[in-house]
C-alpha positions in Angstrom: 0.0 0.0 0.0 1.4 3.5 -0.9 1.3 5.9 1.5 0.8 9.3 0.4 3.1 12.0 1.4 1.4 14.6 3.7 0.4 17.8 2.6 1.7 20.3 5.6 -1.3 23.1 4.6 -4.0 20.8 5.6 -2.6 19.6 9.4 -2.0 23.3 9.9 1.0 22.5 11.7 2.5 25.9 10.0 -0.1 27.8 12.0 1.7 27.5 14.9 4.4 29.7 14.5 2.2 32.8 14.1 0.1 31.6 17.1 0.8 33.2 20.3 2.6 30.9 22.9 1.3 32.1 26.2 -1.6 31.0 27.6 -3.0 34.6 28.4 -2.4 35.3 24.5 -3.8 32.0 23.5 -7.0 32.8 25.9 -7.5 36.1 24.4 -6.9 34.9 20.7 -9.8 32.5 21.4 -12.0 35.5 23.1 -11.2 38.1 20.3 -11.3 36.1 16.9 -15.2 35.0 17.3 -16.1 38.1 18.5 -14.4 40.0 15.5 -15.7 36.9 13.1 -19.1 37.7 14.1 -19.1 41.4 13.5 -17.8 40.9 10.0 -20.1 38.3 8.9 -23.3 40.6 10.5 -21.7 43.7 9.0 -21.5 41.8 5.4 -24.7 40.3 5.5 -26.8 43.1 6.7 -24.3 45.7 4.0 -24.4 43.1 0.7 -28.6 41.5 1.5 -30.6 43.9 3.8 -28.8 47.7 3.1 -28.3 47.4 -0.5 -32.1 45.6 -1.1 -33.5 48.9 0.6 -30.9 51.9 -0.6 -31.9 50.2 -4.1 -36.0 50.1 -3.6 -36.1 53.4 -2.3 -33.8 54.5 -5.4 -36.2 53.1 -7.7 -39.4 54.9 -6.4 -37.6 58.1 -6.7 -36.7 56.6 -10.8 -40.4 56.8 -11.3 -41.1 60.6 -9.8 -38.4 61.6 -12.0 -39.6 59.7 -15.1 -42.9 61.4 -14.5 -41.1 64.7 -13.8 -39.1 64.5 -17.1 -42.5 63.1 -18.6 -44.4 66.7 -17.9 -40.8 67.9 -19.1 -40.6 66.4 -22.9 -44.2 66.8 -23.7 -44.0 70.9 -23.1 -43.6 72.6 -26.4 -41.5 75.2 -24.9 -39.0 75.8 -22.3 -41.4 77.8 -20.4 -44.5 75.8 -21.0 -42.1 72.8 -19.4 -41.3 75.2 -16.4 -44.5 75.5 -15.9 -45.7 72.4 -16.1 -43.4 71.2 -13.7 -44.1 74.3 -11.0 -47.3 72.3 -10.1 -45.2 68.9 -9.0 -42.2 69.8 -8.4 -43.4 70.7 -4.5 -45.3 68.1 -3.5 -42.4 65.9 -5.3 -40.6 67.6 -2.6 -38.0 68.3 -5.8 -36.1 71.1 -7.1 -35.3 71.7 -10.8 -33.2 74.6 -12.9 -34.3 74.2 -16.2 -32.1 74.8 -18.1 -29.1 73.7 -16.0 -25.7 73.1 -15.9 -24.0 69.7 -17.4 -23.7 67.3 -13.5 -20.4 65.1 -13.3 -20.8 61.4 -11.3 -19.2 62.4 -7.6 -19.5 60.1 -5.1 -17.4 60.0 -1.5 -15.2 56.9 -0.6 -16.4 56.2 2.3 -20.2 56.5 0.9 -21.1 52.7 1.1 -24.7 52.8 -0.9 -23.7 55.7 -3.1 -22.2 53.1 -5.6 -25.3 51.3 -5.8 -27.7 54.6 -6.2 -25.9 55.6 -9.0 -25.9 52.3 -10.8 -30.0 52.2 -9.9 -30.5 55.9 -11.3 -28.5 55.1 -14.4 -30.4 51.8 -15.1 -33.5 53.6 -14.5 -32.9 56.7 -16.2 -31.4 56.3 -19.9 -30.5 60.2 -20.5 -29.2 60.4 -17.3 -26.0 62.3 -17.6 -24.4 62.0 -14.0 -25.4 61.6 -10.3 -23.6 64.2 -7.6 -24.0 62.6 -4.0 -20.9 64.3 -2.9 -22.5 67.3 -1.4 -23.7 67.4 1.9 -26.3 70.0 1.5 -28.1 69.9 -1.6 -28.3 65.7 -1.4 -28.3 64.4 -4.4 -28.3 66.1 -7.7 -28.9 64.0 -11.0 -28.1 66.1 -14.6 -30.8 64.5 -17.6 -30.9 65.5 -21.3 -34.3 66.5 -21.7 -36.3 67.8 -25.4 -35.2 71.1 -24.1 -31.4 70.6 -22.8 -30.0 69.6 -20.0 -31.9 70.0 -16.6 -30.7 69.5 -12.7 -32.9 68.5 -10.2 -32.1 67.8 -6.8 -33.7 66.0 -3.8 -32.9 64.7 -0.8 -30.3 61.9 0.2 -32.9 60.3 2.3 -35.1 59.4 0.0 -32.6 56.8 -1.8 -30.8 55.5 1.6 -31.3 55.0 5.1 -30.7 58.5 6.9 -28.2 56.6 9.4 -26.6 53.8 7.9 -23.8 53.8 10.0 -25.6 53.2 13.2 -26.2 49.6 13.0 -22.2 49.1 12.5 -21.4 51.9 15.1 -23.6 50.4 17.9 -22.5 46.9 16.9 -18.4 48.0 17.0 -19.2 49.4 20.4 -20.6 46.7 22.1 -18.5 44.5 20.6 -15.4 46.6 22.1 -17.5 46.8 25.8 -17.8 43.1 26.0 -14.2 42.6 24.5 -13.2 44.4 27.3 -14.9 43.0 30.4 -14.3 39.5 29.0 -10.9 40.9 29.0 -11.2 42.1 32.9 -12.7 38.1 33.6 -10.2 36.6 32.0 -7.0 38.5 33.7 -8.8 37.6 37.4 -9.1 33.8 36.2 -5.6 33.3 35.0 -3.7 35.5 37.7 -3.9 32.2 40.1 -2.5 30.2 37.2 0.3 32.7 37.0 0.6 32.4 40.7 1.1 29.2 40.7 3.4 28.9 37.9 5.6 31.7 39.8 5.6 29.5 43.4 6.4 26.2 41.0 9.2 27.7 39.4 10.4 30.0 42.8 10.7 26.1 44.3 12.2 24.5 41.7 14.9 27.4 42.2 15.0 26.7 46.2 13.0 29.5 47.5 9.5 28.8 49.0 6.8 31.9 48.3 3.5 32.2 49.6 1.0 30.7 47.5 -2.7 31.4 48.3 -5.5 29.2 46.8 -7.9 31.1 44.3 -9.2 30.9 40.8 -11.4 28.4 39.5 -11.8 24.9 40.7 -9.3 23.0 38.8 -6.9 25.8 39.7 -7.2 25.3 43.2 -7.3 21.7 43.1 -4.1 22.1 41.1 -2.9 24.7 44.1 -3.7 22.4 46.6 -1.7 19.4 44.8 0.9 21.7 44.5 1.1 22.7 48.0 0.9 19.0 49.3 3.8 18.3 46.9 5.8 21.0 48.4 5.2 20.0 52.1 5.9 16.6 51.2 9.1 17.3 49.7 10.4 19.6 52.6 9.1 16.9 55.1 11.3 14.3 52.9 14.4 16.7 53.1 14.3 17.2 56.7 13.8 13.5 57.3 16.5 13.1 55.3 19.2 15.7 57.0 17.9 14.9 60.5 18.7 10.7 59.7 22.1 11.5 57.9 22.9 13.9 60.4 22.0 11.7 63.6 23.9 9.1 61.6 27.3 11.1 61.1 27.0 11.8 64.8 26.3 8.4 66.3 29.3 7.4 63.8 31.5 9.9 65.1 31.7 8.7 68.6 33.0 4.9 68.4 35.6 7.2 65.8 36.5 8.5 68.4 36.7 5.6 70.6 39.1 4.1 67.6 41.2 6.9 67.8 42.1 7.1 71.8 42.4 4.0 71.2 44.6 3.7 68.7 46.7 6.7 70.3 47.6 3.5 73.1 49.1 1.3 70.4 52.7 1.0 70.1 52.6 -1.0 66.6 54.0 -0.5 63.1 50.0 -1.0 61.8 49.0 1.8 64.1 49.7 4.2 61.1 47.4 2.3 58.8 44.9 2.2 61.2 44.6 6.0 61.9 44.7 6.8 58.3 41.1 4.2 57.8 40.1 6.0 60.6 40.7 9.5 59.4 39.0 8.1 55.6 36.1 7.5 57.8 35.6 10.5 59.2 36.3 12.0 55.7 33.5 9.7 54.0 31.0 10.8 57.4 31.7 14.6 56.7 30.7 13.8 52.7 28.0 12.1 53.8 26.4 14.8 55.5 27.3 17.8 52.8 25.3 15.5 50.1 22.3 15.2 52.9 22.7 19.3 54.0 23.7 20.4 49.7 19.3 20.8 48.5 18.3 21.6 52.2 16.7 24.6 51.7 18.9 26.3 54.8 18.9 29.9 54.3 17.3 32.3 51.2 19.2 33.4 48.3 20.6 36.9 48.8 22.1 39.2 45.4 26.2 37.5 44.8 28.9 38.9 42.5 29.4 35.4 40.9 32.8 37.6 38.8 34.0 38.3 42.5 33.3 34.7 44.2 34.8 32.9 40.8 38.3 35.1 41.3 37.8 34.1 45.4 37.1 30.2 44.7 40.5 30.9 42.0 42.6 32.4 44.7 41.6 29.9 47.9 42.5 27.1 45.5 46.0 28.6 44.4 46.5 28.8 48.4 45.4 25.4 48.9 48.6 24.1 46.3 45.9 23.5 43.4 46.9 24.6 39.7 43.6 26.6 39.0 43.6 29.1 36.5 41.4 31.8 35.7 39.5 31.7 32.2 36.9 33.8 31.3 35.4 35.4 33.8 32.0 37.8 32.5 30.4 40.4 34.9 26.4 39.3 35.3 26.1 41.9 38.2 24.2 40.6 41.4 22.6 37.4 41.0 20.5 35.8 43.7 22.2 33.0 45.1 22.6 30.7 48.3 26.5 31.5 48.5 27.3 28.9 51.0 25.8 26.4 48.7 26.7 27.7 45.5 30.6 27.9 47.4 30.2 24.1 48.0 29.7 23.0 45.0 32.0 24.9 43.2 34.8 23.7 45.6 33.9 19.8 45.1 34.1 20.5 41.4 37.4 22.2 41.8 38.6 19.1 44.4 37.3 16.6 41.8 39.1 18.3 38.9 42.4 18.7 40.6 42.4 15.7 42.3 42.1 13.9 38.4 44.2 16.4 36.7 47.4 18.7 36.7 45.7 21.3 35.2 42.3 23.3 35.9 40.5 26.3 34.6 37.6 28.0 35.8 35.8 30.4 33.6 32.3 32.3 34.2 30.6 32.8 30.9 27.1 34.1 29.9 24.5 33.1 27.6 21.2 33.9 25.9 19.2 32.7 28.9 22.0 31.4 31.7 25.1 31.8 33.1 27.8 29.1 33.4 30.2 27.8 36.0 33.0 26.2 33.5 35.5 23.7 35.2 38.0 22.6 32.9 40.5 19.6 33.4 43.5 18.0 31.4 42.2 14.8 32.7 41.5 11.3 31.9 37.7 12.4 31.7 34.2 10.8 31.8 33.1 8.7 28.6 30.0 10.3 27.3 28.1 7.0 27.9 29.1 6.9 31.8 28.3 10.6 32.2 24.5 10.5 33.3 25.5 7.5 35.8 27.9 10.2 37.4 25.7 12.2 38.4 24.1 9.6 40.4 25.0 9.4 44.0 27.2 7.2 45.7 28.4 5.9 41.7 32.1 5.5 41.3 33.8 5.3 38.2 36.3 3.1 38.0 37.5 2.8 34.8 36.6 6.5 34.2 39.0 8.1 36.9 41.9 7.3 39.2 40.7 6.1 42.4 44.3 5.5 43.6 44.3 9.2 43.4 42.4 10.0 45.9 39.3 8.5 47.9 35.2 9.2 47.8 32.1 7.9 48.1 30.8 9.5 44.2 29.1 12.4 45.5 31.1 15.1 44.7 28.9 15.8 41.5 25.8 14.2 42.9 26.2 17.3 45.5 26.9 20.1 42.8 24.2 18.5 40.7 21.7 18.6 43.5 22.6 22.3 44.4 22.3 23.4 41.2 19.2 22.0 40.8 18.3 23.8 43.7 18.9 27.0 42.2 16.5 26.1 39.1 19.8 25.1 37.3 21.5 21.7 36.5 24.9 20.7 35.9 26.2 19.3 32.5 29.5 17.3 31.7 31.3 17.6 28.2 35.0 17.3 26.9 37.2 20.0 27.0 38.4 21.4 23.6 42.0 22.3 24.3 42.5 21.2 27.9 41.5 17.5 26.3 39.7 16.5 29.9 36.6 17.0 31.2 34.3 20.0 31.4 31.4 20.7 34.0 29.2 23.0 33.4 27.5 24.6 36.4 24.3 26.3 34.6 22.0 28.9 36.0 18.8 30.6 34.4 19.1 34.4 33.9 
């Protein structure tokens, strides 16, 4: 069976690029278009059927008065007999006529809408007609006809061939079509504020910081408030629980360490050495244990940081601390609300991680469209890309990926940095190193 090829103007897939993305536009798009549809088809309708059929009867019963005008006109033997003869219709014909008169050229206004459409009737009506003026205001219309005697103007007025108000159909229509656009406009503003709300709170905690979020709207928007709020107590609950164990943990641990080590301090053996050094690894491993428990604990609020000034101070502590770390680029963002402590942490693990694999590291702060970016930079063996989304996982060691005679961990140096980015609405993205040849991380923030 063939399959023919789809035609992309008839799933109107190419409409979506012109269509607005935001649900307030793509509410109001759905408000204004049958609102504007239905004025155009009334305004049509009642212009092309009802208007016209009446500017065009009324036009024709003002083609017979002046046929029997020009009638009373052509029989007269004279110009005066004709004058005459006309004296004693013209007024209740409510009509005025120069006999002879001058030669009358077609005028009609742009924005006349039936003055198309008298014309054409007066014309069809009236063979000798020689034009039709409906350009002036005060003497209505005036029609020129060659008559037996020459050319005559006669006048009469415009409401006898058109409504005397054509425009207040469409006038009344546009304006009540613009005082209901506008309090559907006022409705729908109060029924998606909570939406917006909500969106803000969802995205404030994805970035760490907890806002008050008041239920309102519409049912499903409060049931979706309410989901969201039981989320967000759920997970701070689960965070706590999680510190509190971890913490009571690392401090139970810490005193049968400490047992170990007076204990240890009474040995007079050549394994005592050993011994002290699994001890101090244990402690080590405790500490890391509860930085990865305290690094998305949502301890203090993000205050305005000079990431150009903390990236030279993370540069200079490490140079003090023995660690080749070089400055790259380093951009100036301004203040930028961050939890320092946290955002410190994670930079420093990075750092640790990189030197600790590497003899050579760079940190650069760069800028983009829509982020900013932590880049550390090793000469490394670096991660394989396949192995890369397993790194991020707590407690994962890589083996073949890095040297773990180089130094020991428990793998979550970047499951810490990943979580406190993610903390700050971020995440944290590994790549290769163009011309360091190790690995980059990539400490992302939104702007």
């Amino acid at each position: 069976m063939v399959q023919l090829p789809k035609n992309r103007f008839l799933d109107f897939g190419w409409l979506k690029q012109f269509m607005p993305r935001g649900l307030y536009g793509r509410a109001a798009m759905i408000l204004i278009v049958p609102i504007v549809t239905l004025q155009l088809v009334v305004s049509v309708v009642f212009i092309q059927r009802h208007f016209n059929r009446i500017t065009v009867q009324m036009t024709n019963a003002v083609v017979l008065e002046l046929d029997y005008l020009l009638s009373e006109v052509n029989t007269a033997a004279t110009p005066r007999a004709a004058r005459q003869s006309v004296e004693r219709v013209i007024q209740p014909l409510a009509m005025w006529i120069e006999l002879p008169g001058a030669p009358v050229d077609t005028a009609i206004r742009l924005t006349d809408l039936t003055g198309p459409r008298v014309a054409r009737t007066l014309h069809a009506g009236l063979p000798n007609l020689t034009g039709v003026d409906l350009a002036s205001e005060r003497a209505g219309v005036i029609v020129g006809v060659i008559t037996n005697h020459g050319p005559i103007r006669v006048g009469f007025s415009r409401d006898r061939v058109s409504a005397s108000n054509p425009h207040q159909l469409l006038v009344l229509m546009l304006a009540t079509g613009i005082l209901m656009t506008l309090i559907a406009y006022l409705f729908l503003r109060n029924q998606l504020r909570p939406i917006r709300q909500l969106a803000k709170a969802a995205e404030a905690f994805g970035k760490g910081q907890v806002v008050p979020y008041k239920l309102a709207g519409a049912t499903e928007v409060r049931s979706a408030g309410k989901a969201f709020l039981d989320m967000r107590s759920r997970i701070e609950r689960q965070i706590e629980q999680r510190t509190l164990m971890l913490s009571g943990v690392s401090h139970d641990l810490r005193t049968p360490l400490t047992r170990l080590r007076l204990g240890l301090a009474m040995i007079d053996d050549d394994s005592r050495d050993d011994l002290e050094r699994d001890v101090e690894d244990m402690e080590r491993l405790v500490d890391r244990f509860l930085s990865f428990a305290r690094s998305d604990a949502l301890e203090d609020d993000p205050e305005p940081v000079d990431l150009a000034s903390l990236t030279r101070h993370l540069a200079d502590n490490a140079a003090r601390a023995g660690q080749n770390v070089v400055l790259g680029e380093v951009a100036d963002p301004g203040p930028y609300p961050v939890r320092r402590a946290a955002l410190e942490r994670a930079l420093e693990n990075l750092l640790g991680n990189a030197t600790r694999y590497g003899s050579l590291v760079r940190l650069s702060l760069v800028t983009g469209r829509g982020d900013l970016r932590f880049v550390v930079e090793d000469d490394g063996p670096g991660i394989p890309p396949d192995a890369r989304e397993e790194a991020l996982k707590p407690f994962a060691r890589l083996d073949k990926a890095r040297n773990q005679d180089k130094g020991s961990g428990v793998g979550l140096g970047l499951a810490i940095a990943s979580d406190i980015a993610r903390g700050h609405g971020g995440h944290l993205r590994l790549g290769d190193s163009a011309d360091l040849g190790g690995l980059k991380v990539e400490f992302v923030l939104p702007r």
